[in-house]
C-alpha positions in Angstrom: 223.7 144.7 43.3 227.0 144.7 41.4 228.4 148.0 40.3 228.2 148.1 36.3 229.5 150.5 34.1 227.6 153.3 33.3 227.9 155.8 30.6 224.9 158.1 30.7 227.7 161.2 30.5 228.0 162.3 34.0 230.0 161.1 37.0 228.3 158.7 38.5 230.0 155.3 36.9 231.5 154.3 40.5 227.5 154.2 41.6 225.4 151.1 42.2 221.7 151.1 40.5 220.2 151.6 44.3 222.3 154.5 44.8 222.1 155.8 41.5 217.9 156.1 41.2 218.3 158.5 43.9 221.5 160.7 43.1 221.9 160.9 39.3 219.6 163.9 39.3 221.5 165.6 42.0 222.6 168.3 39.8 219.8 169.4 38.5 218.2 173.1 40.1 215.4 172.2 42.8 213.9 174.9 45.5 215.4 173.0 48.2 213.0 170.6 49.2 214.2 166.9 49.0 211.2 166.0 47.1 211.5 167.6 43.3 208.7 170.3 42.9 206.2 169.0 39.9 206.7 171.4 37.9 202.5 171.5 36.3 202.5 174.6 33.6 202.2 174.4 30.1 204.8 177.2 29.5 207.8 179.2 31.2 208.3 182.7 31.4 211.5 184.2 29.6 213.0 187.1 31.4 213.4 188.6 28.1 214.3 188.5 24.1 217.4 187.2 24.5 216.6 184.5 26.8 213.5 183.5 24.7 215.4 183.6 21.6 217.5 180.8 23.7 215.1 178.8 24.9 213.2 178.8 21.7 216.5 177.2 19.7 217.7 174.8 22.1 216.2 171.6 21.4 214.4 169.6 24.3 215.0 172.7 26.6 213.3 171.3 29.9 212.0 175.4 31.0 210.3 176.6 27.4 207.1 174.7 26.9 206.1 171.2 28.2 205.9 169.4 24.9 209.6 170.4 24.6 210.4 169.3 28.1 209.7 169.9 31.6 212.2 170.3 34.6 210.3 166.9 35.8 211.0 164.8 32.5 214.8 165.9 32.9 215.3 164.8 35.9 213.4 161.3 34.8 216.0 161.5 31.6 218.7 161.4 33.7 218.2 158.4 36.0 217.2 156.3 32.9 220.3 157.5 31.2 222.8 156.5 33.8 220.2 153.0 34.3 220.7 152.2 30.6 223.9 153.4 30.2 223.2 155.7 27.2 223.8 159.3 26.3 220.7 160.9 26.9 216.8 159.8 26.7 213.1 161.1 25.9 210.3 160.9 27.7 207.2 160.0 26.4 203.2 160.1 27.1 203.4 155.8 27.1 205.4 152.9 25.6 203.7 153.0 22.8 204.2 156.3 22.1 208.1 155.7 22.7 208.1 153.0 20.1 205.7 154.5 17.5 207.8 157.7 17.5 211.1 156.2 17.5 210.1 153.9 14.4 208.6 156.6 12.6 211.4 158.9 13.0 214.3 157.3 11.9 212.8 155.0 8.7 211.1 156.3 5.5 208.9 155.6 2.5 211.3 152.7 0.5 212.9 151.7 3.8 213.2 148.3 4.9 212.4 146.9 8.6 213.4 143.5 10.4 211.5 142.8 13.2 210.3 139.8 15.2 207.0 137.1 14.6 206.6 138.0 18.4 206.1 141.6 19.7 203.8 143.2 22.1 200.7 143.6 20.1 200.6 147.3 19.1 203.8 147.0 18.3 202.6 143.7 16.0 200.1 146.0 14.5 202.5 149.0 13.7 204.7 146.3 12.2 201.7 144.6 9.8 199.3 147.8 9.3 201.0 150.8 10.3 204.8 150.8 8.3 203.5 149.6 5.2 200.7 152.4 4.7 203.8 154.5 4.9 205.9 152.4 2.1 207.9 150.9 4.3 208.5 146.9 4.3 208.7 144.8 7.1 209.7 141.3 6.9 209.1 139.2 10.1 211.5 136.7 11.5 211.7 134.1 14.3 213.7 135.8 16.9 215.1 132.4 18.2 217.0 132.0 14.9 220.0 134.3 14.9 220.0 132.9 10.8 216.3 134.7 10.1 218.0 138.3 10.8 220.8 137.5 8.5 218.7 136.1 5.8 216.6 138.9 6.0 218.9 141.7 5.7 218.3 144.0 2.2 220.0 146.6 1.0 217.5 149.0 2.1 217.4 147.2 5.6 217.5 150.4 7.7 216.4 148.9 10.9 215.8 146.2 12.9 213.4 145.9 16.1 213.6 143.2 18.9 212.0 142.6 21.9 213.6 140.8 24.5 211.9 138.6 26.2 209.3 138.7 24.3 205.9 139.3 25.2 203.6 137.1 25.8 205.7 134.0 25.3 209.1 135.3 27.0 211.0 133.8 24.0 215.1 135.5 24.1 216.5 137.2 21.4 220.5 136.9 21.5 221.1 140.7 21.2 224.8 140.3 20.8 223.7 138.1 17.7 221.6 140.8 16.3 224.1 143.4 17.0 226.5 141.6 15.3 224.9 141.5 11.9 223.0 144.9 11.8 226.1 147.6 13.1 228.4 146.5 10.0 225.8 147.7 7.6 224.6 150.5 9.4 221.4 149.4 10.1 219.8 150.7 13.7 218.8 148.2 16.0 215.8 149.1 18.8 215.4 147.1 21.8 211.9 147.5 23.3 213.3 146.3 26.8 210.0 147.2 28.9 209.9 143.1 30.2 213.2 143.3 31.6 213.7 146.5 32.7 217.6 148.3 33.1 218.2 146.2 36.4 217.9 142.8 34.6 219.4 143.8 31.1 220.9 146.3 29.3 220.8 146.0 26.0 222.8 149.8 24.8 225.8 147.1 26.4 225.5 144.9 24.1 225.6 147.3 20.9 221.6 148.1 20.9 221.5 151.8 19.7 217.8 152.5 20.9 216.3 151.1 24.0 212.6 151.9 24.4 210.3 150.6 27.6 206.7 151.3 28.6 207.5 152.6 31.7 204.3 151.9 32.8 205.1 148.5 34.0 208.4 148.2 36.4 209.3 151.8 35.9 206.5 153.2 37.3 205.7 150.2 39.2 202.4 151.3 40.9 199.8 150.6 38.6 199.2 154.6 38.4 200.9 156.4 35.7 201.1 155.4 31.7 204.8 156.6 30.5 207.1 155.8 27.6 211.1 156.4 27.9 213.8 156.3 24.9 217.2 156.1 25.7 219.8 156.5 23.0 222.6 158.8 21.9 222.4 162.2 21.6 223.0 162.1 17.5 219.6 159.8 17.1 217.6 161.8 20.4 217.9 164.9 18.0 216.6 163.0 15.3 213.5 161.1 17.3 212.5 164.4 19.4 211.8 166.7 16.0 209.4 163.8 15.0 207.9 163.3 19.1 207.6 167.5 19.1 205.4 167.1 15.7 203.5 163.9 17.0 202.9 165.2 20.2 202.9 162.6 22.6 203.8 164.4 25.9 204.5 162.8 29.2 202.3 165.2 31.7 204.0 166.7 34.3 202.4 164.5 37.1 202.9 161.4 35.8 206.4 161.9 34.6 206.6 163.2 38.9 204.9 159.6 39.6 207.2 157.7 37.0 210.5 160.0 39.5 208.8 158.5 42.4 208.8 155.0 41.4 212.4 154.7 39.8 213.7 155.7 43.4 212.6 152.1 44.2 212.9 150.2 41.0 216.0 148.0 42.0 214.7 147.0 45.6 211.5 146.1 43.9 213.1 144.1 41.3 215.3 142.0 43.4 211.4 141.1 45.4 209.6 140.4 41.6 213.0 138.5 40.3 213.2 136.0 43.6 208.8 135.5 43.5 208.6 135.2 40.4 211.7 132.6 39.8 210.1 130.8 42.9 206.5 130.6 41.8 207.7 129.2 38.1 209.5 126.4 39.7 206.1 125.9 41.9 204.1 126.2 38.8 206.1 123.3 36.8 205.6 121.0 39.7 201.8 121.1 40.0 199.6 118.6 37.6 197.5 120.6 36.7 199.7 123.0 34.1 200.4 121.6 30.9 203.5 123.9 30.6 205.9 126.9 32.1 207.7 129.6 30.3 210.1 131.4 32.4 214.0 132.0 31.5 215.2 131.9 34.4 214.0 127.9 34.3 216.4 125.5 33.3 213.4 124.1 31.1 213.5 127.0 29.0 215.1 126.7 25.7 216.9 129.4 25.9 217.7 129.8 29.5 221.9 129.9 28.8 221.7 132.8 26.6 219.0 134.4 29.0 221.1 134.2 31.9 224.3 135.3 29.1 222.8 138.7 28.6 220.1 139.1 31.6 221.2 139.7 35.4 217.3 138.6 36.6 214.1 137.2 34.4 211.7 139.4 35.9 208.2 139.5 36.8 206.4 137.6 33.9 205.7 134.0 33.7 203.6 132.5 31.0 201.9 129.2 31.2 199.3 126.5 29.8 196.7 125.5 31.5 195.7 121.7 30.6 192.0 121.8 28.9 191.3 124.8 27.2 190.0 128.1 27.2 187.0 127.5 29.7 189.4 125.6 32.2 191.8 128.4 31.7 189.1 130.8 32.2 188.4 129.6 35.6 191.6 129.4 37.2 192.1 132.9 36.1 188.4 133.7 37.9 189.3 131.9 40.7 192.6 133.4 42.1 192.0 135.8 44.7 195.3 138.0 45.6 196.3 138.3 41.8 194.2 140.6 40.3 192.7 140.2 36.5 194.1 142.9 34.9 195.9 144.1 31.9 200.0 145.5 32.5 202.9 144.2 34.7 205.7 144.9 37.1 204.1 146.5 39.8 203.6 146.0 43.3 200.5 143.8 42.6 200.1 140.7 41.2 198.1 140.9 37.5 197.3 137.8 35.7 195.5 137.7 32.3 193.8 135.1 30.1 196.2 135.9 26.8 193.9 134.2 24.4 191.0 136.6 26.0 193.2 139.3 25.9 194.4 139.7 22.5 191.6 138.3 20.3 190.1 141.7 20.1 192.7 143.3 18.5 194.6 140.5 16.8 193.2 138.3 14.1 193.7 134.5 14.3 196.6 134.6 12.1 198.2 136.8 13.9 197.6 135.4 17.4 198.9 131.8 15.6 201.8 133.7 14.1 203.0 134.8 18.1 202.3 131.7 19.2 199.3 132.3 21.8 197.1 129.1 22.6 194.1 129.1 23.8 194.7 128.0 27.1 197.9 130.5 27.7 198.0 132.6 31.4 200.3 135.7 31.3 201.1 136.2 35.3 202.8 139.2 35.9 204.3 138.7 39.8 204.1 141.3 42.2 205.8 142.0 45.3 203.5 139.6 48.0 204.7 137.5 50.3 205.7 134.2 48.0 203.9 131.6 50.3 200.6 133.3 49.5 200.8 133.9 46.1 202.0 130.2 46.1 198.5 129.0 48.0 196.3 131.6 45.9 197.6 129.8 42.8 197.3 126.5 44.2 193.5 126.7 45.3 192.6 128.1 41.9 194.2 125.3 40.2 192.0 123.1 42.1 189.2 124.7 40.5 190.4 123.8 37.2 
């Protein structure tokens, strides 16, 4: 990959992302092993007032008491620093716990909040349930329309929250754009960038001043760990950990020593999902039997140019309409064999889910029409197979159809 410029705070700007998921910890104390020690205790042992008295004041101080921070989580903190090219970063117990804690720490009762018709669908119901309980207003916006954000804006707009692409319809929001309109008034702007990931996009580079991801999905990228990461600047992590301490979402010390262990291979595992997944959406437009493809890296996307403007790959997800309906879409899913049925993305296995099956559990109607989710809609999430068989698996299921 292409050396980019990074500006996590340490010296490692001259370092490509391979090289950097497995030196920008280097620094930090380890017992000698080349392996980092997981660090499993609740609390650490002060060697005496003084010391306590230190550890006790210093905020996110990765040796005092795990909800604080753990010598694992730092050394997690500083590989998605230098990935995202922010300040610092948090660490938290999953994505939504990033998001919920980030949002709830820096708006209040009276405050105003832009965010998108389309969202991941907790952050959907944070956005329509959640806020407003509090007295916060949200108002909703097409993210495809640079003009909704501006014509949104209030005076008590305090933030605005974008997710790019967009899940489940992969629809691009022009972060420059949004940038653009919110950092003249002040107003903070949060990029949940979980379906990219820091190899395909970083959005702190185009003026974002929060980047949140599940890392669950590509961070982790085994299917084993749940994990939420917020990268920002150290102003606005001092804000978001007082609220994180109080709501308590910790990252345990094992997974956050799975999530280490899975960024040492997050850019050679990208560059495998990026070149499958382009390859099987070109596959997938070709065959008769699929009504429809949603991929930006496709020229048939309608916002492929500003997709490939502000993204370096298009990742693992492609979504998709299966002609017929919900039964026929119901058993293509039942009929693949490699990709697995399963809820989550960018790991090493293939996952595909029925959306429409999916969300109609936790979303009402409206709210599924409002993020645009058909009943016939596939979410395929691409893993790291060889292509020709994921091609062949996809191909005898459509058969079925």
């Amino acid at each position: 990959m292409d050396k980019r410029n990074h500006h996590g705070g340490t010296d490692h700007a001259d370092l490509r992302d391979e090289t950097l998921v497995i030196h920008a910890d280097d620094g930090l104390a380890n017992d000698g092993g080349i392996a980092p020690a997981i660090y499993y205790t609740a609390t650490f042992r002060a060697q005496n007032a003084a010391e306590f008295a230190d550890m006790a004041g210093t905020p996110r101080h990765p040796r005092y008491y795990t909800r604080y921070g753990n010598p694992v989580h730092e050394r997690v903190k500083k590989i998605m620093a230098e990935l995202e090219g922010t300040e610092t970063a948090l660490v938290t117990g999953s994505g939504m716990g990033a998001i919920a804690t980030t949002l709830l720490a820096l708006v209040s009762a009276g405050d105003h909040v832009i965010a998108q018709t389309r969202h991941y669908m907790s952050t959907a119901k944070i956005m329509d349930e959640m806020l407003p309980r509090f007295g916060v207003e949200v108002t909703l916006v097409e993210q495809a329309d640079v003009s909704a954000f501006a014509d949104a804006i209030r005076p008590n707009t305090k933030l605005i929250m974008v997710e790019t692409p967009a899940n489940p319809t992969l629809v691009v929001t022009d972060l420059a754009a949004v940038v653009s309109l919110a950092r003249p008034r002040g107003i903070i702007v949060v990029a949940d960038n979980t379906f990219a990931s820091p190899i395909n996009q970083r959005p702190h580079d185009l003026g974002v001043d929060v980047v949140v991801h599940s890392a669950t999905k590509y961070l982790g990228g085994h299917h084993d760990l749940t994990a939420g990461v917020i990268c920002t600047s150290e102003e606005l992590a001092e804000r978001i950990w007082h609220t994180h301490i109080s709501l308590g979402s910790v990252l345990s010390p094992m997974d956050a020593w799975l999530l280490l262990r899975g960024l040492r291979t997050l850019p050679v595992r990208m560059d495998r999902i990026n070149a499958n997944a382009l390859a099987l959406a070109e596959f997938l437009e070709k065959q008769p039997q699929i009504e429809r493809v949603y991929y930006p890296g496709l020229p048939s996307h309608p916002q492929h140019d500003l997709a490939k403007r502000q993204m370096r790959g298009f990742g693992a997800v492609i979504a998709f309409a299966i002609k017929g309906g919900y039964e026929e879409t119901q058993r293509f899913v039942s009929t693949l064999k490699l990709s697995q049925n399963a809820v989550s993305l960018g790991g090493v296995d293939s996952l595909v889910v029925h959306t429409a099956a999916m969300w109609e559990g936790v979303m009402t109607e409206e709210q599924m029409r409002i993020a645009g989710i058909p009943s016939n809609f596939v979410r395929f999430s691409v893993g790291i197979e060889h292509i020709e068989d994921l091609k062949a698996d996809v191909l005898q299921a459509l058969r079925a159809v």
